[in-house]
TIVO-727370 format. One line per field, with one value per atom (N, C-alpha, C, O): atom name; x, y, z. Coordinates in nm, 4 decimals, padded with zeros to 6 digits. Atoms other than C-alpha are relative to their C-alpha. Example, Ala and Ser with C-alpha at 12.3 -4.5 7.8 and 13.67 -1.06 7.14 Angstrom:
BEGIN
atomo	c(N	CA	C	O	N	CA	C	O)
xx	c(00.0890	01.2300	00.0900	00.1936	-00.0820	01.3670	-00.0770	-00.0261)
yy	c(-00.1190	-00.4500	00.1200	00.1181	-00.1190	-00.1060	00.1090	00.2198)
zz	c(00.0000	00.7800	00.0000	00.0665	-00.0060	00.7140	00.0730	00.0899)
This chain:
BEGIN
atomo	c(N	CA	C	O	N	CA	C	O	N	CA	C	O	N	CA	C	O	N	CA	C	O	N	CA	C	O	N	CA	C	O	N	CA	C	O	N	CA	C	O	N	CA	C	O	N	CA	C	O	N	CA	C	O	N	CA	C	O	N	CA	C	O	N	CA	C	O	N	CA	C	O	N	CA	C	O	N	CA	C	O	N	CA	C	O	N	CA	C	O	N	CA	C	O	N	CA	C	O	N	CA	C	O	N	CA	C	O	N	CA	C	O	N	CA	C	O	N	CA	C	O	N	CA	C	O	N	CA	C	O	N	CA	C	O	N	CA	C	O	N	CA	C	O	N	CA	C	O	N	CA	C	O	N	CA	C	O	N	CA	C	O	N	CA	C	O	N	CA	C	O	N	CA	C	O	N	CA	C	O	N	CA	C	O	N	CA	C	O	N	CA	C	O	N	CA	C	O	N	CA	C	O	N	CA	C	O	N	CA	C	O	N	CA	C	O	N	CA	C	O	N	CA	C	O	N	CA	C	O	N	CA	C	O	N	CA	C	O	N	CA	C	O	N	CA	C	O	N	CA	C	O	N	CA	C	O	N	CA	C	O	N	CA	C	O	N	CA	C	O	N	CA	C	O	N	CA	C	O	N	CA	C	O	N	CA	C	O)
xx	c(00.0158	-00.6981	-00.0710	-00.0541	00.0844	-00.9411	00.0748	00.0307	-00.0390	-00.6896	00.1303	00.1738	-00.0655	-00.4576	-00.0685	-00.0128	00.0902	-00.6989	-00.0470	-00.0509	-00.0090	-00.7789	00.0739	00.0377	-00.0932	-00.4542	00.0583	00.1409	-00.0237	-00.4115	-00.1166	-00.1319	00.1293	-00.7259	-00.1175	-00.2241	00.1014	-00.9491	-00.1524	-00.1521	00.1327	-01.3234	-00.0791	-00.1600	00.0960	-01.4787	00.1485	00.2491	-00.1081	-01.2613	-00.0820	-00.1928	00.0385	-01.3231	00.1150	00.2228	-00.0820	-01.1250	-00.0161	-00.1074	00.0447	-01.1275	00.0950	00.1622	-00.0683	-00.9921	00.1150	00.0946	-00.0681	-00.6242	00.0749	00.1941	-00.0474	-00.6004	00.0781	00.1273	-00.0741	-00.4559	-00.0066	00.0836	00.0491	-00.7113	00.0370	-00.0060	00.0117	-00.6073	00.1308	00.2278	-00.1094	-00.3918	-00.0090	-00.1078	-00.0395	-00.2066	00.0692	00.1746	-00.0891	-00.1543	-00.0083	-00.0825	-00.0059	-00.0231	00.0220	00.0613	-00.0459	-00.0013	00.1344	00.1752	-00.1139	00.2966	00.0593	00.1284	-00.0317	00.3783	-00.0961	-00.0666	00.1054	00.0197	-00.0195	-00.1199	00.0347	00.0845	-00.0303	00.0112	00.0310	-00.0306	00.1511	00.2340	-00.1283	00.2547	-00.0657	-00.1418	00.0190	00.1957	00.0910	00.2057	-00.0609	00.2772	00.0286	00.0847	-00.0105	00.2621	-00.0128	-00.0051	-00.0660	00.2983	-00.2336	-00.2747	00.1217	-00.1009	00.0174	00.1257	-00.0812	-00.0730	-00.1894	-00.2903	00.1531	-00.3829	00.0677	00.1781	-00.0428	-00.3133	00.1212	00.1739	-00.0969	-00.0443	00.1473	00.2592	-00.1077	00.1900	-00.0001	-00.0780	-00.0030	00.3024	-00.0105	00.0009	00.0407	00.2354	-00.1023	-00.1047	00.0695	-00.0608	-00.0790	-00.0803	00.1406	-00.3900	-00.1293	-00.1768	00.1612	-00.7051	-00.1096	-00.0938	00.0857	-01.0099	-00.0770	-00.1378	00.0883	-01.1926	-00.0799	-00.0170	00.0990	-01.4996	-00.0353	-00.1538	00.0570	-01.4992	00.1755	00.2870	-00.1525	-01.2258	-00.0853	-00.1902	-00.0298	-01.1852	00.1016	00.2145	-00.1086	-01.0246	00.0299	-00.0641	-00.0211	-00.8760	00.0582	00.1186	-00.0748	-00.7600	00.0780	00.0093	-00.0906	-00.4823	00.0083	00.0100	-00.0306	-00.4370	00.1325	00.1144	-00.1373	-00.0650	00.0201	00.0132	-00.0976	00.0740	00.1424	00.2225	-00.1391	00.3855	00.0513	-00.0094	-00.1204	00.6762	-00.0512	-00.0439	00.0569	00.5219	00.0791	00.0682)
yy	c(-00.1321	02.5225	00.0904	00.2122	-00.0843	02.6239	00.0678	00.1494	-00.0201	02.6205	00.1204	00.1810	-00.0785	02.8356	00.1614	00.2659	-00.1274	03.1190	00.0316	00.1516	-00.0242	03.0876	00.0816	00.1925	-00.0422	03.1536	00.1567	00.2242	-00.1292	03.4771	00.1057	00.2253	-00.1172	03.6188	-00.0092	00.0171	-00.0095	03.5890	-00.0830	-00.1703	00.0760	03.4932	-00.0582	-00.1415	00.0504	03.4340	-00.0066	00.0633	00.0003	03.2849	-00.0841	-00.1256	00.0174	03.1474	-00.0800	-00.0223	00.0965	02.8292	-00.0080	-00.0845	-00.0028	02.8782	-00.1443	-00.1983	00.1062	02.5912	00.0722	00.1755	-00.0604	02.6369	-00.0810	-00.1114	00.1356	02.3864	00.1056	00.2163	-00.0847	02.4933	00.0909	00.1343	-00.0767	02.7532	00.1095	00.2112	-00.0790	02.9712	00.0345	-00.0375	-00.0746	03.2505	00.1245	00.1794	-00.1137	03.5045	00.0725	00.0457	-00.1240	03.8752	00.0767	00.0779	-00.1569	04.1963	00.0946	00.0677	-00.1271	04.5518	00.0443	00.0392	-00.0650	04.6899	00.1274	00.1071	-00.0990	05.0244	-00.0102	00.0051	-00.0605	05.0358	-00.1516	-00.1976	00.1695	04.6728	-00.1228	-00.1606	00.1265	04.3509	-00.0548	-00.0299	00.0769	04.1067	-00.1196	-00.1110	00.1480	03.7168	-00.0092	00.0354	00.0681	03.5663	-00.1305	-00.1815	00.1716	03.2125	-00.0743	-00.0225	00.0541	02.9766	-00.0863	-00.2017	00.0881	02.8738	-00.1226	-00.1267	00.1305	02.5276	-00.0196	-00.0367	00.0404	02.4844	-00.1057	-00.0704	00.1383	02.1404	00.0543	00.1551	00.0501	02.0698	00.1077	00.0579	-00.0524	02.3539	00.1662	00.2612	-00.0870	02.5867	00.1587	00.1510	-00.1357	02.9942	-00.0091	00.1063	-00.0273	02.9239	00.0221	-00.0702	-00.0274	03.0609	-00.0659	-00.0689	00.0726	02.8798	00.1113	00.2170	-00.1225	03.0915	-00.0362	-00.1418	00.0147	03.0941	00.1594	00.2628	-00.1340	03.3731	-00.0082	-00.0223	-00.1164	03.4891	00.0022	-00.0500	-00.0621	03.6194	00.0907	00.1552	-00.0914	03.7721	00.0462	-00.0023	-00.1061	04.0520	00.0648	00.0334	-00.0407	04.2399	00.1417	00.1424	-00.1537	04.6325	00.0072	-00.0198	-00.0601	04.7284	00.1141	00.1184	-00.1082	05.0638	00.0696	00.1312	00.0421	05.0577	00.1431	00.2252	-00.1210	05.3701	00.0264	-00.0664	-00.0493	05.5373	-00.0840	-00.1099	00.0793	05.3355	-00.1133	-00.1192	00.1692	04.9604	-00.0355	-00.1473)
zz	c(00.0528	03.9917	00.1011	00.1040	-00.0543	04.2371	00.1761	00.2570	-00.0869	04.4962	-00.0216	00.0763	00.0803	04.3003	-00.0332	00.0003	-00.0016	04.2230	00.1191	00.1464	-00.1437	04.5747	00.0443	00.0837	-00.1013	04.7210	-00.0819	-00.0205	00.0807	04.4492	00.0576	00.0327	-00.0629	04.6476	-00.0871	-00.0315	00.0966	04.3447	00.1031	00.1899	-00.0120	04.4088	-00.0648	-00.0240	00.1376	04.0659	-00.0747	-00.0629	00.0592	03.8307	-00.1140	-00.0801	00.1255	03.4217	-00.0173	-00.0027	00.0886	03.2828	-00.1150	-00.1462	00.1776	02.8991	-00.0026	00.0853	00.0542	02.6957	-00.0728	-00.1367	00.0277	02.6127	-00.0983	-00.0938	00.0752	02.3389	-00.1270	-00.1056	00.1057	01.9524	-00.0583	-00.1301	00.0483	01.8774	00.0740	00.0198	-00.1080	02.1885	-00.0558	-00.0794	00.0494	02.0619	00.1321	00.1808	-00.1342	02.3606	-00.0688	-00.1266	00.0916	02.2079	00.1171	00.2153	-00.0697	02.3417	-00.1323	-00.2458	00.0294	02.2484	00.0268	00.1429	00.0262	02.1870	-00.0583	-00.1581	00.0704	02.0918	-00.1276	-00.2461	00.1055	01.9333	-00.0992	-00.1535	00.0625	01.7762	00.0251	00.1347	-00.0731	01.8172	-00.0204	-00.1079	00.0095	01.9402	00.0502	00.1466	-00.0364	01.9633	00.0929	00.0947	-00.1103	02.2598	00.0296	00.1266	-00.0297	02.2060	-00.1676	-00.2790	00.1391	01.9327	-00.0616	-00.0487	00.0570	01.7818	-00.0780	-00.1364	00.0919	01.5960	-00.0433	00.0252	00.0738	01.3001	-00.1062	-00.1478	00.0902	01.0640	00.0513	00.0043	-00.0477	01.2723	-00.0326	-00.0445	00.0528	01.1779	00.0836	00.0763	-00.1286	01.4575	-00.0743	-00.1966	-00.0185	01.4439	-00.0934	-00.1363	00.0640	01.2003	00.0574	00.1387	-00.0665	01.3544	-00.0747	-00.1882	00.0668	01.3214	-00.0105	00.0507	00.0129	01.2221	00.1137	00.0962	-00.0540	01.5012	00.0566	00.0791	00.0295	01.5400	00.1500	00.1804	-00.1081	01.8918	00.0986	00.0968	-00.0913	02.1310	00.1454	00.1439	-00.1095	02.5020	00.0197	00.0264	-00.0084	02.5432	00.1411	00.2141	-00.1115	02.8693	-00.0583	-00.1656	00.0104	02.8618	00.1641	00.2626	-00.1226	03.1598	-00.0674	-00.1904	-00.0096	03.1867	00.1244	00.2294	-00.1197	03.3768	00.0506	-00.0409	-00.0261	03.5662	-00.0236	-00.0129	00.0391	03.4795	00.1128	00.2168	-00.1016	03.6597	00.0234	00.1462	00.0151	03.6338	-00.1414	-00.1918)
């Protein structure tokens, strides 16, 4: 991993755990959109409750 974030230029980098609780959303025209499939008692798109989250904001330019 460390050689990987390396070669992207990065200098500081964060490994979260990306086990069943780890849910990937976007915005979409103002909405949330799932990006990946969460699995809670064994049963895929259910979300587990879990009480904290990191978040990221992009702010893209026109034509990206």
């Amino acid at each position: 991993m460390t050689q990987i974030v390396q070669g992207l230029g990065a200098y500081t980098a964060l490994n979260l755990d990306g086990g069943g609780s780890t849910t990937l959303v976007m915005s979409k025209n103002n909405k949330p959109k799932l990006l990946n499939a969460p699995i809670h008692t064994k049963l895929p798109m259910r979300e587990r409750p879990v009480a904290n989250q990191l978040g990221f904001y992009a702010d893209y330019a026109d034509g990206l």
